[in-house]
C-alpha positions in Angstrom: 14.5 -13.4 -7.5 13.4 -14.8 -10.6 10.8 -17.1 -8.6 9.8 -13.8 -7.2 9.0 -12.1 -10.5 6.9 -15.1 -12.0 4.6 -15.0 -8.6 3.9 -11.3 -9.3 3.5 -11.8 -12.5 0.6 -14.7 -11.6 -0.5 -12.3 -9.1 -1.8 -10.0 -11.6 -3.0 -12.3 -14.7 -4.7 -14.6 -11.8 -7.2 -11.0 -10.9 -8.5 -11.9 -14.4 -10.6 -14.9 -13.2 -11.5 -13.2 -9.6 -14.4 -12.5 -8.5 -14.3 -9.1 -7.6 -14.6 -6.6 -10.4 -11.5 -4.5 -11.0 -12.2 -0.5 -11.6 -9.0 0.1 -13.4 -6.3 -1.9 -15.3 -3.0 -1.7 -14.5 -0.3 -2.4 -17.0 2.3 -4.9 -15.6 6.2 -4.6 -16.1 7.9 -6.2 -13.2 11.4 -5.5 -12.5 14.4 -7.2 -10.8 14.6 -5.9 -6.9 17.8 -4.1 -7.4 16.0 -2.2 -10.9 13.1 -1.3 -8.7 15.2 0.3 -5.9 17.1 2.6 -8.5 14.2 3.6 -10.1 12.3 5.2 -6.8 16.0 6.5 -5.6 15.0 8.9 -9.2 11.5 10.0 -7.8 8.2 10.3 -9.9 7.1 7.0 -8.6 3.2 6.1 -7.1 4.0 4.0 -3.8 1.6 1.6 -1.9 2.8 0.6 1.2 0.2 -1.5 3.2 0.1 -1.1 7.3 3.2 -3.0 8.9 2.3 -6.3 10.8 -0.7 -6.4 13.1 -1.1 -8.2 16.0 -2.5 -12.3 15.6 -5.8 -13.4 16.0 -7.1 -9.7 16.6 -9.8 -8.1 14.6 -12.0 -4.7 14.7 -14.4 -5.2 17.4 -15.8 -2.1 17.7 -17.9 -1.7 14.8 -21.3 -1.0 14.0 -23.5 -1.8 11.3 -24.8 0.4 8.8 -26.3 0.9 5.3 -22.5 0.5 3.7 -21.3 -1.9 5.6 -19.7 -1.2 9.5 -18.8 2.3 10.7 -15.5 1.8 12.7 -14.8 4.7 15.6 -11.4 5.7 13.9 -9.9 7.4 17.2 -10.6 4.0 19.4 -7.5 2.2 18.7 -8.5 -0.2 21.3 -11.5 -1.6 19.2 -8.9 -1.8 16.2 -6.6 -4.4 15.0 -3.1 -2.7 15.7 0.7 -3.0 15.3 2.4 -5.5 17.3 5.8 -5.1 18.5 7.1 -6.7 15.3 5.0 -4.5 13.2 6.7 -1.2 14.7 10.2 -2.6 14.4 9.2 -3.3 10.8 8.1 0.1 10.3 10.9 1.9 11.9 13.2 -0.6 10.2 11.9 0.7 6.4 12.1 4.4 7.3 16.3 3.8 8.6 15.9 2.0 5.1 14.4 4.7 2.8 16.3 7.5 4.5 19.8 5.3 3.8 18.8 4.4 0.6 18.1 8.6 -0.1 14.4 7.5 -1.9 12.4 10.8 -2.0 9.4 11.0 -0.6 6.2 13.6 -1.4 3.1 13.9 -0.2 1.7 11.0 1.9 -2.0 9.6 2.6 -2.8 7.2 4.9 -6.4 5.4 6.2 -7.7 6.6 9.3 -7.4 3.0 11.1 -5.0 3.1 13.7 -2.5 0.0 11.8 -2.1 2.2 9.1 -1.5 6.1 10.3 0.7 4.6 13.0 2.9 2.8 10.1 2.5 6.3 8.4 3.5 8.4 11.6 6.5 6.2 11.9 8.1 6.3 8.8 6.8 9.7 7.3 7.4 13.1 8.8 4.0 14.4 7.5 1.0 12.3 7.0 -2.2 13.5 5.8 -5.4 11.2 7.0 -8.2 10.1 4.1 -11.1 8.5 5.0 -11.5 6.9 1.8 -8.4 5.5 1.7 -10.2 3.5 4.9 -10.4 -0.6 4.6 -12.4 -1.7 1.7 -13.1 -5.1 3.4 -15.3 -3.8 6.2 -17.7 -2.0 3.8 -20.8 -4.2 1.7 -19.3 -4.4 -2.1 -20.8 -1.0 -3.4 -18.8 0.5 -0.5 -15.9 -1.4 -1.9 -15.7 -0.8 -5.4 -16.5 3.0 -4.6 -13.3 3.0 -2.1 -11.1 0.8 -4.9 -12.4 3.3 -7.5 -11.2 6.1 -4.9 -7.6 4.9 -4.7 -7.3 3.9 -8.6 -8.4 7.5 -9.4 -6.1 8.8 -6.6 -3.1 7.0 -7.8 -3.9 8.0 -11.4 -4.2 11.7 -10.5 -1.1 12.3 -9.2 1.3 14.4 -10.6 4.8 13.4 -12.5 7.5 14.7 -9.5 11.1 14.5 -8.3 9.3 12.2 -5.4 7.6 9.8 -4.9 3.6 9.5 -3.9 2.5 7.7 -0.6 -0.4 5.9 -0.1 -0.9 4.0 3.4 -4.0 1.6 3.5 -4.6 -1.8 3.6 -4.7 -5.1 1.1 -8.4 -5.3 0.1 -8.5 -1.1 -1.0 -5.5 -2.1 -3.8 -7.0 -5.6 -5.0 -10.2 -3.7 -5.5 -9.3 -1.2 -6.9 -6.2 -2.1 -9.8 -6.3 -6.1 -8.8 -2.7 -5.9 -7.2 -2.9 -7.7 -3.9 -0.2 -6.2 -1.3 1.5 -8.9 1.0 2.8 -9.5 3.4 1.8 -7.0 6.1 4.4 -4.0 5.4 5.1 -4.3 2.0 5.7 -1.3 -0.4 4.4 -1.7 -3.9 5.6 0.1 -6.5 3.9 2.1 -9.5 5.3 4.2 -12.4 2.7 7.0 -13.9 3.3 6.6 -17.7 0.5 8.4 -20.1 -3.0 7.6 -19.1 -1.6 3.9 -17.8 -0.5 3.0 -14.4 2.4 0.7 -14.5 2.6 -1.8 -12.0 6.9 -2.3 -11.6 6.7 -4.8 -8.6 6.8 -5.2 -4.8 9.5 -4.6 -1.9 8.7 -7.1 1.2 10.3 -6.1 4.3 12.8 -8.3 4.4 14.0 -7.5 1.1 15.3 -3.8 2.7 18.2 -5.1 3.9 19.5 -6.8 1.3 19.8 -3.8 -0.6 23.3 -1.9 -0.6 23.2 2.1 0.1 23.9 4.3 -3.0 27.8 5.2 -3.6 
C-alpha cells in the first residue's frame, strides 16, 4: 500500500514537467485504501471512474475529421472501441462492490462513447449523457483543453452532499483537465470538495474492491 501511495504521489508532482498544460490544480492528500473507502461510505465525495476495460488492439474507426479534431458517430458502437467480456465483469463486479460496501451515489455523468455509458448503465441506475465529458484525446489540443477545462469546472461546481458525484469518461479528459491520470481501465478516483480547492484523496483499481471488508 505504501508503494501504492508514493506512485500517486509521483503521479501528480510528475504533471509538473508534462507537456500538456493543466487548467486547474488539484491539491494532493493521498490516503491509505481502507481511509479512502470510509470516507466515500460518508458521501460528499467527487468520483472519477474511467470506462471499465476495452477490448485489445481495437480503436475508433469510424471517425471523421473536422475543424476540432474527429467527430465520432456516438450511437455506432460498432465504429467504437468497446467493453470486452472482462470489462463488463469488471463493471458489474464494482456495482455488487459499491452496493455491499453501502457508498452513496448522486447524480451521474457519463461520455457519450459507448466504453463509457455502458460502464455507467451497468453500475448506475440513472446516467445522464454529456457530450463534453466525450474523449479529450480524439479532439486537436484547443478541443482538449476546452473539454479538461469542462470537467475541472464540472467537478469544482458540484455541490457538498450526503453522496457522492459521478463522472464516467475516459483517461486523457482528467490528465487534461487537473493532471491526474486514471489507470488502469476501470478505476474510480477519488476527490474531496474542500473551499475553492479540489482535493485529490487517491485511486481504487479494480482489483482492490475485493479486498475491502463490508461495513459492520
Amino acid at each position: 500500500m505504501q508503494k501504492l501511495i508514493t506512485y500517486l504521489k509521483l503521479l501528480i508532482v510528475g504533471c509538473s514537467v508534462c507537456s500538456w498544460p493543466l487548467v486547474a490544480a488539484v491539491v494532493t492528500d493521498i490516503q491509505s485504501l481502507p481511509v479512502l473507502i470510509k470516507q466515500i461510505q460518508q458521501g460528499g465525495h467527487v468520483l472519477y471512474l474511467r470506462h471499465a476495460p476495452t477490448e485489445p488492439k481495437t480503436t475508433d474507426s469510424n471517425r471523421q475529421a473536422v475543424q476540432g479534431g474527429f467527430s465520432v458517430n456516438y450511437d455506432d458502437c460498432s465504429s467504437q472501441r468497446n467493453l470486452s467480456s472482462r470489462g463488463r465483469e469488471v463493471a458489474s463486479n464494482i456495482k455488487k462492490h459499491l452496493q455491499r460496501l453501502q457508498i452513496p451515489i448522486g447524480s451521474v455523468a457519463s461520455s457519450p462513447y459507448c466504453r463509457a455509458l455502458d460502464t455507467a448503465k451497468i453500475i448506475f441506475q440513472q446516467v445522464t449523457v454529456d457530450y463534453d465529458l466525450a474523449y479529450s484525446l480524439s479532439k486537436n489540443s484547443t478541443e482538449s483543453k476546452r473539454l479538461g477545462q469542462y470537467l475541472a469546472e464540472a467537478m469544482h461546481s458540484t455541490e457538498a452532499l450526503t453522496s457522492n458525484t459521478v463522472f464516467v469518461g475516459h483517461s486523457t479528459n482528467l490528465r487534461d483537465g487537473l493532471g491526474v491520470w486514471p489507470k488502469p481501465e476501470g478505476v474510480l478516483v477519488v476527490f474531496k470538495k474542500q473551499g475553492n480547492d479540489l482535493i485529490y484523496k487517491g485511486m481504487i483499481v479494480p482489483d482492490d474492491w475485493r479486498e475491502i471488508a463490508a461495513p459492520p
